[in-house]
N, C-alpha and C positions, 0 to 999 in steps of 0.2 A: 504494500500500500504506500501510495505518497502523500505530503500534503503540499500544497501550494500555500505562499506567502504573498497575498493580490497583489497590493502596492507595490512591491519590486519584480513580479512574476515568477519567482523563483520556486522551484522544486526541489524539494527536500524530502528524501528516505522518512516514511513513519505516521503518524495520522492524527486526527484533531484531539484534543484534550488532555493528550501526552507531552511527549521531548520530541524531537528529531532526530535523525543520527548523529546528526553534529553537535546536538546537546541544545539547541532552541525548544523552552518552555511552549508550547502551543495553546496554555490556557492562558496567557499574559495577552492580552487582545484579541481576543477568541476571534472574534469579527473580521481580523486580518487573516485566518486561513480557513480553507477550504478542505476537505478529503479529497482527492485527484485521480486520477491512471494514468496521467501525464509522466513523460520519460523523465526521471531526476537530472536536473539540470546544474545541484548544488555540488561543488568539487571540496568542499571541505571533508577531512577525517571523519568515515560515519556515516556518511552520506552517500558517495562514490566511493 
């Protein structure tokens, strides 16, 4: 599963209300992401 971060577009490994792989809280403005199927886009440790 991925989530998306709207405002920068980014794709990140992991899904809403949890972490990311890269360690991004996804309940700290819930409203900025999305659950996705989108290719992970995010190149940080975690994520790729």
């Amino acid at each position: 599963m991925a989530v998306k971060h709207i405002p920068t577009g980014e794709v990140h490994q992991g899904q809403k209300g949890g972490k990311t792989g890269c360690g991004v809280d996804t309940t700290v403005k819930s409203d900025h992401w999305v659950n996705s199927y989108e290719r992970i886009t995010c190149a940080k440790n975690g994520c790729k």
